[in-house]
N, C-alpha and C positions, 0 to 999 in steps of 0.2 A: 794292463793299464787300468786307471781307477777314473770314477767319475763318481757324483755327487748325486742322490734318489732324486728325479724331480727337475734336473737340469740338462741341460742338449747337451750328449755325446759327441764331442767334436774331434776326429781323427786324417790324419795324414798319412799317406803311404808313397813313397817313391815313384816314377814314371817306370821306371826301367823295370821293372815289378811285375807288369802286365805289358804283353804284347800284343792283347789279340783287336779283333775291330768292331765289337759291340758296344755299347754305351758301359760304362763303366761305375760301380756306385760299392754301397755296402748298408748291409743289415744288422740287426744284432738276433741272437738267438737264443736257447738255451740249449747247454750242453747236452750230450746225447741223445735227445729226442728231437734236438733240431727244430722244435718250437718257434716261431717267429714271435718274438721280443717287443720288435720295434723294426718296421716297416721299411723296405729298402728305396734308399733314395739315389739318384746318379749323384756322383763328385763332381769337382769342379777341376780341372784343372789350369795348374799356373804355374811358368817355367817348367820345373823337373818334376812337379812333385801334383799326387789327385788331394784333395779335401773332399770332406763331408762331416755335414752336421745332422746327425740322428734325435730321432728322440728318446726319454730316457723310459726305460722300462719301470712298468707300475710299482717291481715290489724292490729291494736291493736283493744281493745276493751274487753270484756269478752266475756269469753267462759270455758267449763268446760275438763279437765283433768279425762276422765274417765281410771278406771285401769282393765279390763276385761281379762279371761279366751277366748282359743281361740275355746272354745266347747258354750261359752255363758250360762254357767252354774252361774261365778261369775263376778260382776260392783259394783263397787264402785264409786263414783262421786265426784270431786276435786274444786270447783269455782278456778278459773286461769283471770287474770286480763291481758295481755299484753301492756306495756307503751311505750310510745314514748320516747327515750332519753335512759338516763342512770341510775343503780339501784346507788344509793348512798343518805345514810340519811342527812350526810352535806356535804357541798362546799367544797370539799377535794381537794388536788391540785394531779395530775395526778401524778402517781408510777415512784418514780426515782428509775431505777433497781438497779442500784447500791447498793442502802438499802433494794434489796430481794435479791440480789446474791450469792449464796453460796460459800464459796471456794475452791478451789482445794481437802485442805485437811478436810473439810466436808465431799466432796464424798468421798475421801478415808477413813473414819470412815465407812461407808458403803461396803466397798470393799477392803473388807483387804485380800481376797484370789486372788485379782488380783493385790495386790503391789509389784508383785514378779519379780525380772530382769531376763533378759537374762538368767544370770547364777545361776539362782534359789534363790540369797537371797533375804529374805522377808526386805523389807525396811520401811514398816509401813507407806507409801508415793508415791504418784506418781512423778516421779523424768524423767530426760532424760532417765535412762536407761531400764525404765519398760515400760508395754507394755498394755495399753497405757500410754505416755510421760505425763506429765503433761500440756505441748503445748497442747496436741493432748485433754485434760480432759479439761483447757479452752474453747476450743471451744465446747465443748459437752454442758460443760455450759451454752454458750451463746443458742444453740437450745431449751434445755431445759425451761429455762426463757421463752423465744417464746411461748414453747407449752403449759407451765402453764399457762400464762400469756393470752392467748388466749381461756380458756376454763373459766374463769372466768367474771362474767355479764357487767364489769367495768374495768376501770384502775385507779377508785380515789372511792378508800375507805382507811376507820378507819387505821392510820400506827398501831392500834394494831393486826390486820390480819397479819402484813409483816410476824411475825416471823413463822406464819404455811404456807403463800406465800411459806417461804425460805426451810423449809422443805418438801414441794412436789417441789419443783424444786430439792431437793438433791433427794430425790425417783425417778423424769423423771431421772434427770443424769445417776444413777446408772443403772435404766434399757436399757437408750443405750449404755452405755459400754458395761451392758450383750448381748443386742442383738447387737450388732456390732461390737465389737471387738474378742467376745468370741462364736460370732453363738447360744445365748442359745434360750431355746424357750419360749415364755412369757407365759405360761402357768405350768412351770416346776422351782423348784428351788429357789433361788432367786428374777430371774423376777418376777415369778408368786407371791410370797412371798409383792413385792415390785410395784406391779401394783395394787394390792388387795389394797394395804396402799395407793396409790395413789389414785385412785378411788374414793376410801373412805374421800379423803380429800380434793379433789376437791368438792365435794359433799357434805360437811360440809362449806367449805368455801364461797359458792354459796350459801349456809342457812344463817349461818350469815351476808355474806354483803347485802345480798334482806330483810334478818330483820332489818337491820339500817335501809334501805329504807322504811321500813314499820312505824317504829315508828320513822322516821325523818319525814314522808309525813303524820302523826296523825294517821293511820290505826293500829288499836290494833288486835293483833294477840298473843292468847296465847300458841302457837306453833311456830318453827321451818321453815319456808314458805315453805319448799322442803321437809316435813317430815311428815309421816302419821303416828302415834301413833298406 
């Protein structure tokens, strides 16, 4: 797997992978001296599969991605390459947002129990008199773009990426309106519902754009670069 000098190591591995009953997480290293890299942190798990997001070791270079039990029962070992510069297979010209931006009523296909006014009717939209404004969901947008835009390896990859770009920016949206305008808690409901999707697709999307990289720079990889089978 590759990652970018400077940017968070984000890796997936299967459920069925690990069996035992300790907290579960992963580290990075360096090879043979088993040097700690970057510091272990527990996964997350969702459905079938653990996440973690590391940090990235000071220098590039190789080093390996170990995914360890915190009893030292289970290791599995990852090769992790980290490059100078930026993850992209070809000369792509940098992400005009505007062609990831979602709009207003995108989120609102997502948020149809909060299109509701003042006076209770459902309007199927976020309008001046709902709560929040449509003003007030613009700008949710624009943070949102930021924070996807920020958790991915690059800003010039494949325009075939934009359109799932565009759909985890409507998932960030959707969860700060629930947590912000409705107090919910990202763990319950909706949020929870809609952080899980995101999650999941950030982490997808950091597979595919680090695999153009792979097979733009000749490196054959018959996997997933972020993904352990």
């Amino acid at each position: 797997m590759q990652s970018v000098l400077g940017e968070a190591v984000t890796a997936s591995i299967s459920v069925d992978a690990y069996g035992g009953l300790g907290s579960f997480g992963a580290r990075i290293e360096v090879p043979i001296t088993r040097a700690i890299a970057s510091a272990w942190h527990a996964a997350t798990l969702i459905d079938t599969d653990y996440f973690v997001t590391l940090e990235s070791p000071v220098a590039a270079g190789d080093y390996q991605l170990v995914w360890m039990d915190d009893m030292g029962t289970y290791q599995t070992m990852v090769p992790l390459t980290v490059v100078v510069g930026s993850v992209g297979g070809e000369d792509w010209d940098p992400v005009d947002l505007d062609d990831i931006r979602p709009t207003v009523e995108d989120v609102a296909a997502l948020e149809r129990t909060r299109t509701i006014t003042t006076g209770g009717a459902d309007t199927g939209e976020f309008n001046e008199t709902t709560h929040p404004t449509a003003d007030e969901v613009e700008g949710v947008i624009d943070t949102a773009v930021g924070l996807v835009m920020d958790q991915l390896p690059t800003d010039r990859f494949d325009p075939k990426h934009y359109m799932s770009v565009t759909s985890a920016i409507k998932l960030q949206a959707a969860i700060i309106v629930e947590s912000s305008y409705f107090r919910e808690r990202l763990d319950q409901g909706s949020a929870d519902l809609y952080s899980r999707s995101l999650q999941s697709a950030i982490i997808s999307l950091n597979n595919k754009i680090t695999a153009d990289s792979r097979i733009g720079s000749g490196i054959a990889s018959g996997r997933p670069a972020l993904r352990i089978e």
